[in-house]
Structures are given as C-alpha cells and as structure tokens.
N, C-alpha and C positions, 0 to 999 in steps of 0.2 A: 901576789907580791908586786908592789908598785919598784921602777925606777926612778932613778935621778937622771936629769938630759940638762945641760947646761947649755944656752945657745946664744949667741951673737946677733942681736936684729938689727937691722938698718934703722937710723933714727927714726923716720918716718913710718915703719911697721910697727915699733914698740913707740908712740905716740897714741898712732889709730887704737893699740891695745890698751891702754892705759887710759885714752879718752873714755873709751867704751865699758872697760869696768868701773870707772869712776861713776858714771851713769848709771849703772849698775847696781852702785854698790857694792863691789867684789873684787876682789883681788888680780890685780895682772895675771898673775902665776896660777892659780884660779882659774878662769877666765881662758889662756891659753890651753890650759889641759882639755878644758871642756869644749874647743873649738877642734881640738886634733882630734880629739874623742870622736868629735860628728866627722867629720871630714873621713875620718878612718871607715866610720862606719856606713857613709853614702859609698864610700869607693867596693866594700863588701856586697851593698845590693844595687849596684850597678845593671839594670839590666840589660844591659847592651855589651857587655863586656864576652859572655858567651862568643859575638860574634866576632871579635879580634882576630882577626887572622885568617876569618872561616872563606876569606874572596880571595880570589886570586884578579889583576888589574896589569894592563898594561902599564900602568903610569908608575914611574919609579919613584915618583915625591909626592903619592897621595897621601901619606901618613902625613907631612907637614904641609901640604899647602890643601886639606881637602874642603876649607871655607873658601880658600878662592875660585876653586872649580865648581863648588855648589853654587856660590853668589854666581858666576858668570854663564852657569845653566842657567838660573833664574831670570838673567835679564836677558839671554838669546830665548826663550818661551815667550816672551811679554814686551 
C-alpha cells in the first residue's frame, strides 16, 4: 500500500528536480520517489552502521566534527 507525502522544497531543490526529470523524461513526482527509494535503501545496507556507537572516545564532539579531526590527523602524519 503506497502513501501520499506532500512536501515543501526550497526553490532551488525543486529546480535541480525538475531539471533532472526533464532530462529524463519523467516526472518530478516520479523521479522524487525514486530517489527516496535509493536513499532509503543505501541507509539499509550501510555497512558501517553496525559500528555506531560500538567506541567509546574521549572527545565529546566526535560525532560532528569527526572530518576535522581525521583531516588534521592526516596533515600532522605528512
């Protein structure tokens, strides 16, 4: 059984979608489903996801800053 989802896009994300099915051939609304579709289904086989939570860190703001702390491992190695 499918639903109805009505949603509000910023001009600029409902452009990008509408350029792209236009190119296509295919319908915004189309188009949109089939993009949540994958999305939904990359987030399922994640595999990395297992390991969420599995470390314990001293660092209290690894969850949002853990690209600046890799990039600036990378450049104290090199």
């Amino acid at each position: 059984m499918g639903h109805s989802l009505t949603l509000e896009l910023p001009e600029n994300v409902y452009q990008s979608l509408l350029k792209t099915a236009t190119q296509i051939g295919q319908q915004p609304e189309i188009l949109a489903v089939q993009w949540l579709k994958k999305i939904t289904q990359q987030q399922k086989t994640d595999p990395l996801e297992k390991f969420i939570g599995a470390f314990n860190s001293n660092i209290p703001d690894w969850a949002d800053k853990h690209d600046k702390y890799l990039g600036q491992s990378l450049l104290d190695k090199h």
